[in-house]
N, C-alpha and C positions, 0 to 999 in steps of 0.2 A: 504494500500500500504506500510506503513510503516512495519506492521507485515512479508507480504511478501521477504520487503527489510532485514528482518534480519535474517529469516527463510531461504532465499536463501545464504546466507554468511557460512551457517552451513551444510546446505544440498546441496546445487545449487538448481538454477532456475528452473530446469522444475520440480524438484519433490515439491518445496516450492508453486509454481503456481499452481499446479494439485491438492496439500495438500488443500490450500486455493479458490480453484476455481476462479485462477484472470490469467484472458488469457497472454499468456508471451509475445505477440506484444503489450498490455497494459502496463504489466510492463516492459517491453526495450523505450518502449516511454517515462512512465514518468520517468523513471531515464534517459533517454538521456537528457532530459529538463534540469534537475537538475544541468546538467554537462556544465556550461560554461566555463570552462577553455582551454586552449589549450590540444588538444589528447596529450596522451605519443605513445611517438614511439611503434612499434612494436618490439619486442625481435626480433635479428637475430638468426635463429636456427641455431643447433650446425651442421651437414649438409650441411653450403652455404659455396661458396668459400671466400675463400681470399681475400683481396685487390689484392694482385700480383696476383695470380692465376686468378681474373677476367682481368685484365691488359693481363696477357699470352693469354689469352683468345680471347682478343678485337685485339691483334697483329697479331694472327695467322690466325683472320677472315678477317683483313687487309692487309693482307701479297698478292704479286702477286701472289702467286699460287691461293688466294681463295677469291681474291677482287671480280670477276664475278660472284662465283656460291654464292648458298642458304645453309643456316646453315644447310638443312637438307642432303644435298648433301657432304656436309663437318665433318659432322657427320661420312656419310656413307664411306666416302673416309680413315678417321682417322682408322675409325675399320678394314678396309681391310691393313692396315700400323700396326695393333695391337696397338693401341692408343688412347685413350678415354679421353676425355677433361672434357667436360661436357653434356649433355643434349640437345637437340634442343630448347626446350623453353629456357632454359638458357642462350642459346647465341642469342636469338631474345630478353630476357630483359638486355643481356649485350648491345647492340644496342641499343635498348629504350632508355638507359639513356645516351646516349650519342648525340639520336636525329638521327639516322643514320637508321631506317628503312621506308623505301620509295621506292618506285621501284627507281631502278637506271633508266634507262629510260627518257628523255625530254620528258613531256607531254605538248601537245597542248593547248594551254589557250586558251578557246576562248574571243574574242575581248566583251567587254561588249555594248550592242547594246541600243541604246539610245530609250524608248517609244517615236515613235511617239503623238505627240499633236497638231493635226491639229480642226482649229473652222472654222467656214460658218456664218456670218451675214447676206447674201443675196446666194439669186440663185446664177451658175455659179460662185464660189467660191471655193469649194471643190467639186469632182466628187471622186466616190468610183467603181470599176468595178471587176468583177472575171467570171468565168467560169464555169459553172456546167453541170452535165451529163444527157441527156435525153437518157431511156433505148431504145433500136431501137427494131425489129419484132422477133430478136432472140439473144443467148445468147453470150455476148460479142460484140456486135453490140453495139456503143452507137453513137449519134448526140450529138452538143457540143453547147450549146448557152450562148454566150457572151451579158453580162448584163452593162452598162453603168450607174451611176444610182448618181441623186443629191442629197449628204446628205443632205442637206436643204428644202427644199421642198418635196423627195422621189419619185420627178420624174422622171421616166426611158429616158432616153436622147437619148439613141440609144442601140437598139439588134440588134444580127445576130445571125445566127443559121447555123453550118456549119459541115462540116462530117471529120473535124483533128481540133487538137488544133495544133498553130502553131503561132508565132512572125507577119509575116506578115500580115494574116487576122485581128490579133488583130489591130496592125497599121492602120489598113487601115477602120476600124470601128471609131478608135477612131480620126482619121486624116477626116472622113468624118463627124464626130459629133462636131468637133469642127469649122469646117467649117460651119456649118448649124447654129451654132448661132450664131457666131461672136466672138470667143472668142479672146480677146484682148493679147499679150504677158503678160509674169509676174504677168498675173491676179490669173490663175485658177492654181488649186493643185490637181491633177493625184493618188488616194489613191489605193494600190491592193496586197495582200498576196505576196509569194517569190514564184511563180509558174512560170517555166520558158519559157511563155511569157511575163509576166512580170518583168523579170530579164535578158532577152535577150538584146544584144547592139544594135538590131537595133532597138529595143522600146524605149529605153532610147536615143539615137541618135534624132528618130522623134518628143520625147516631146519637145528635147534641141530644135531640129527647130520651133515648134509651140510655142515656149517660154512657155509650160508647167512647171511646178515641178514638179515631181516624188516623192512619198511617198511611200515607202515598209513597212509591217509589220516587227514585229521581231521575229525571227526565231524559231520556233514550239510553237508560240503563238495562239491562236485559236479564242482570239475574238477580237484582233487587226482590224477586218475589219467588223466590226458586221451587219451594215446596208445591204451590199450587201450578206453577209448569210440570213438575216432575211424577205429580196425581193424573196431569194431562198423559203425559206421555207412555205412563202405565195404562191410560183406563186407552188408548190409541194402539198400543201396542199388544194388547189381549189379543189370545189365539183368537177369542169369537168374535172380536169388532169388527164387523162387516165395511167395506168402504163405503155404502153409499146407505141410507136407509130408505124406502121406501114411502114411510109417511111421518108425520111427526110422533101417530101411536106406536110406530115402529119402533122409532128413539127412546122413546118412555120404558119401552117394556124392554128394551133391551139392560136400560139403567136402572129397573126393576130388580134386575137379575145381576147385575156387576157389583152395585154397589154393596148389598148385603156381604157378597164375596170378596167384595176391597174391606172390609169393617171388619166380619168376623173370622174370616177363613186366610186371609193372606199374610203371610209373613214379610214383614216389613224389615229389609236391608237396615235401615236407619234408625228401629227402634229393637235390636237386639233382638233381631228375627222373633220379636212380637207381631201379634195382632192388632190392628191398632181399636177395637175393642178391649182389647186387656188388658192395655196399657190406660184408656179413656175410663177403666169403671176401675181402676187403681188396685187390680190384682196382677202388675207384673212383678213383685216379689214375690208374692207366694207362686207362682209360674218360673221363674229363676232359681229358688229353691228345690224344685222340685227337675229341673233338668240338674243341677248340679249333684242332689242325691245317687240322680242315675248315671251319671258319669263317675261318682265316686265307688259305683255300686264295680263298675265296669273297671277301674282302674285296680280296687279291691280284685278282682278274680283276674286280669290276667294286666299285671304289670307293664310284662314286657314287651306290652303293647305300644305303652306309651314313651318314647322314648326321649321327651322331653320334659318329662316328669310331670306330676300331677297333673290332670287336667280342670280347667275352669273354664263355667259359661261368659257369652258376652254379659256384659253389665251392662244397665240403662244409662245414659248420661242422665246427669243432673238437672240441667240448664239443656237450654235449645236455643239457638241465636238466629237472628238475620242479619246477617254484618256485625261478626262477633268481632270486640275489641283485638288488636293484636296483642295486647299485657293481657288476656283471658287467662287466666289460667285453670279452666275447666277441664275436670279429669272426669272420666264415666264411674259412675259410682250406683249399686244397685239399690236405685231407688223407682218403687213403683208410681208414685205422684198421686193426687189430686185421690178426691172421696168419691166410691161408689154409690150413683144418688138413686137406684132403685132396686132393689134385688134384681134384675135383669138388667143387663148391659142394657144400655141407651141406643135406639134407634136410629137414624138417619132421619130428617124431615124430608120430606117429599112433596112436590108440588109442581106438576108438571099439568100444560095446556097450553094451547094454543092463545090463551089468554090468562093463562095462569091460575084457573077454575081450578076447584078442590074434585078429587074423584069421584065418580059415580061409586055405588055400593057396590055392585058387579065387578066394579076396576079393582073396588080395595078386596073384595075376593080372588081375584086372579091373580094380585101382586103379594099375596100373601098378608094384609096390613089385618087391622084391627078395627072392628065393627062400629068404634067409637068415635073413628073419626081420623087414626093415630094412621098416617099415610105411608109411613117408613115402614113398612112390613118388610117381613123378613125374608131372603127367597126360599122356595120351597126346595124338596131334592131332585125338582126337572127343569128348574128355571136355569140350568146352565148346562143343556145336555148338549151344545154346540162344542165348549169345552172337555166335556166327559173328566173321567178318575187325573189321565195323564194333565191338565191342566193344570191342576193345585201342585203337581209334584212339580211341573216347570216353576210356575209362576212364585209359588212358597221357597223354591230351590231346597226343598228337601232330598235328601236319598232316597233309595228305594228299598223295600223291605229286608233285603239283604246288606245291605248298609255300603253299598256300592261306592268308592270314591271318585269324586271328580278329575275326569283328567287335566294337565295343565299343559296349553299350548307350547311346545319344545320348537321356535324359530317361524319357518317357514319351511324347513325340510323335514324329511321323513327319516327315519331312522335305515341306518345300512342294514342289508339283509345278514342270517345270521350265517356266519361258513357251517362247512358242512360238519365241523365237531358240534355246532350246537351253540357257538361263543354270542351270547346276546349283548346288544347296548341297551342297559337300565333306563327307562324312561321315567322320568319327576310325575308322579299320580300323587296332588298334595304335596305332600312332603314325606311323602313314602317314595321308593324306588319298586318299581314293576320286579312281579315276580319272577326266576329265571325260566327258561320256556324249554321246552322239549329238544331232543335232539332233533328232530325235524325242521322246527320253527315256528316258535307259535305267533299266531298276529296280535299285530299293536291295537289296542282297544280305541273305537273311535266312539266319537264324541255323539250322543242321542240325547237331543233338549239340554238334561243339567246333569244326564249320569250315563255312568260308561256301558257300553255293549258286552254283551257274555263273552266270555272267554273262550277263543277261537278252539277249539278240537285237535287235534296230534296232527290231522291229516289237512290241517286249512280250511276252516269258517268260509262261507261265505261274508264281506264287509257289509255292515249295514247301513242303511241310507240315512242320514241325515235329517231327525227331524227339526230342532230350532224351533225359533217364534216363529209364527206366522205374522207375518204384516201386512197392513190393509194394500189394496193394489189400488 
C-alpha cells in the first residue's frame, strides 16, 4: 500500500492501482483511515458567483414579484426580460443555505396518537370487538358479523350477523352483551380499530351511559387490535367455513355451530391450550391441576421417558396486554382468573338478522338456545358434522389416542435413503429422535393435519396424503 501510495502521487490513482493490482476502493479506504484531521475545504471554482452576486440573487428570489413562484419559473421569466442571473440549481442552493427551501404551504401535522396499553387480570375487564366480511351467493354481496370477544379468556361474549354495517346494530349488540353479564360501570374497557362504527357519536355516547371506556386503535396501525383479527382468522380458516354463503340464514346457522365450538370445545394456543370457557367461568386451575396430576402420574411409572426431567403443564399468564410495556415484567403464573357467575359456563349472546330481530322460537330450537329467550345456545352433537371427530383433533392440536408425536419440519430436504446395512438418519419428532428402522428401511413419517402417519411396514407403507387445513377457495 505504501508503494501504491507513492506511485499514485506521480502517476495518479487509477493507473498506480491497475500498475500494482490493488483495487482503488482498497486504496481510498486505507488512506481515508490514515487521514484524521479535519477535511480542507473544497477550492471555490473560478465559475461560482460572488458574494454580492449571490446576495443579488437571494433579493430578486425574495422580491414581491417572485416570492410565490419556483426558481424555475423565474429563470424562465428573467430570459423572456433578456436577463440571466444564474442557473436553477443555483438558486435552489442559494436557498439551501439560507434554510428557505420548503414548500411554502402550512402543512398539516398530524396530532401524535398515544399507543394504547390496555391489561385484563380477570374476565370482563377488557372486551376487544370489530367486524369482518362474510362473502354472500354472488359478487359484491357481502353479510357483516360483528364479533365481541374477551381478551382474557378468548371468549366470544356476543355475535350478530347482519346484512349493513352500521353504528346502531353495533350499539345495540354491545348494549345487549353487557347486559347479559352484568357489567358493572367503570369496570370494563371497550377495545376496537377507527372503523366508523366505532368512531360514530352514538357509540361513544352508549359506552359513556353503560359506564364503559372506549379504546380506539391508532390510526393505520394494523395490529393494534390483534386478538379480535386473530378470532377472525381462526373462525376463516375452519375446515367447514365455506367461501361463499348462500343467504344470510346460511351465515347465522353456520355461527350457530362454530361459535359454541370456538367457547367450549377449542383449545386455545394462547391461553394454555385452554378453552376459553374454562378459563371465562375461572376453573383453569382446577383444569391445570388436574393435567399436571396426570403427567406426574406418567412421569411416576416410566421415568425414562422423560429425559428432561420432571415434567410441567403450561401455566396461565397473569396479565394479558395490548401493547404490553417493554419494562413488563410478566411471567405466566397458574392463575385461573375472574369468578364463575353461574353454575354453567356463560353462553355466547347471539343476535343475528337481517335487521338485527331476536329469533323466532323455531330458530332458538334448531340453534340449540333456551326457551326463555337466552339466544346463545349451545350447539348440539350435528351442528358440526361438516367438521366431523378429525376436526377438534386439528383445530385443539391434540394427539391422537395413541399419543402420536408431532413431527418437526427437518429443512427443505428429505432424508438420504438408508444403505443397505440398514444405517438410518435420526429424524427430530419433538425432541425425541425417530426410532431406528428395519434393515430394509422403514419410511419417514409424514405429516396428516397435527399428527404423524403409522408406521411404515418392513416391506414399505404406502405415503399418505396430506390432509392440512382446509381453506376457503
Amino acid at each position: 500500500m505504501i508503494a501504491a501510495t507513492e506511485l499514485a502521487q506521480k502517476v495518479g490513482v487509477k493507473p498506480a492501482c491497475a500498475a500494482l493490482g490493488v483495487p482503488r476502493a482498497t486504496f481510498y479506504r486505507r488512506r481515508g483511515s490514515n487521514n484524521t484531521g479535519p477535511q480542507q475545504p473544497r477550492p471555490t471554482p473560478a465559475r461560482a458567483l460572488s458574494s454580492s452576486e449571490r446576495d443579488e440573487v437571494h433579493a430578486v428570489l425574495c422580491s414581491e414579484r417572485f416570492v410565490d413562484r419556483s426558481p424555475a419559473e423565474v429563470v424562465a421569466t428573467l430570459l423572456d426580460e433578456g436577463q440571466y442571473l444564474c442557473s436553477e440549481r443555483t438558486m435552489y442552493r442559494i436557498l439551501a443555505e439560507r434554510a428557505e427551501v420548503r414548500d411554502r404551504r402550512n402543512q398539516l401535522r398530524h396530532p401524535p396518537y398515544r399507543k394504547p396499553e390496555l391489561v385484563a387480570r380477570a374476565p370482563n375487564e377488557v372486551w376487544s370487538w370489530d367486524i369482518t366480511r362474510l362473502l354472500g351467493p354472488k359478487k359484491w354481496n357481502h353479510y357483516y358479523l360483528y364479533v365481541v370477544l374477551d381478551i382474557y379468556s378468548r371468549y366470544v361474549v356476543g355475535w350478530m350477523v347482519a346484512d349493513r354495517e352500521n353504528a346502531s346494530l353495533a350499539g345495540r349488540l354491545i348494549s345487549e352483551t353487557c347486559t347479559k353479564y352484568g357489567v358493572h360501570p367503570d369496570v370494563l374497557t371497550l377495545h376496537s380499530d377507527r372503523g366508523s362504527p366505532m368512531t360514530a357519536k352514538c357509540t361513544a355516547q352508549l359506552l359513556a351511559d353503560l359506564g364503559v371506556t372506549q379504546s380506539l386503535s391508532r390510526p393505520r396501525v394494523s395490529d393494534d387490535n390483534p386478538y379480535s383479527e386473530a378470532q377472525f382468522k381462526t373462525l376463516k380458516y375452519h375446515p367447514s367455513f365455506p367461501g361463499r354463503f348462500d343467504s344470510i340464514e346460511d351465515a347465522q346457522r353456520f355461527c350457530r355451530s362454530f361459535f359454541p365450538w370456538y367457547n367450549d370445545e377449542h383449545r386455545h394456543g394462547g391461553i394454555a391450550m385452554l378453552s376459553p370457557a374454562t378459563v371465562h367461568a375461572g376453573l383453569a386451575k382446577e383444569t391445570l391441576a388436574g393435567r399436571q396430576k396426570a403427567l406426574e402420574a406418567a412421569y411416576q411409572a416410566h421415568p425414562e421417558r422423560f429425559p428432561n426431567g420432571r415434567p410441567r403443564v403450561r401455566q396461565l399468564k397473569a396479565r394479558v396486554w395490548i401493547n404490553a410495556p417493554e419494562n413488563d415484567g410478566d411471567a405466566p403464573e397458574n392463575e385461573g382468573g375472574g369468578q364463575r357467575p353461574q353454575d354453567e359456563a356463560p353462553k355466547a349472546l347471539e343476535s343475528s338478522s337481517p335487521s338485527a330481530s331476536p329469533l323466532t322460537q323455531s330458530e332458538r330450537s334448531e340453534a340449540g338456545g333456551d326457551a326463555d329467550g337466552d339466544e346463545g345456545g349451545r350447539a348440539g352433537p350435528g351442528d358440526l358434522r361438516a367438521g366431523g371427530r378429525a376436526l377438534t383433533g386439528i383445530s385443539d392440536r391434540k394427539a391422537d389416542a395413541k399419543g402420536a408425536q408431532r413431527p418437526q419440519a427437518v429443512g427443505r430436504q428429505t432424508a438420504n435413503e438408508a444403505d443397505a446395512k440398514g444405517a438410518q438418519r435420526p429424524q427430530a419428532v419433538g425432541r425425541q429422535t425417530a426410532n431406528e428402522a428395519d434393515a430394509k428401511g422403514a419410511q419417514r413419517p409424514q405429516a396428516v393435519g397435527r399428527q404423524t402417519a403409522n408406521e411404515a411396514d418392513a416391506k414399505g407403507a404406502q405415503r399418505p396424503q396430506a390432509v392440512g387445513r382446509a381453506v376457503p377457495t
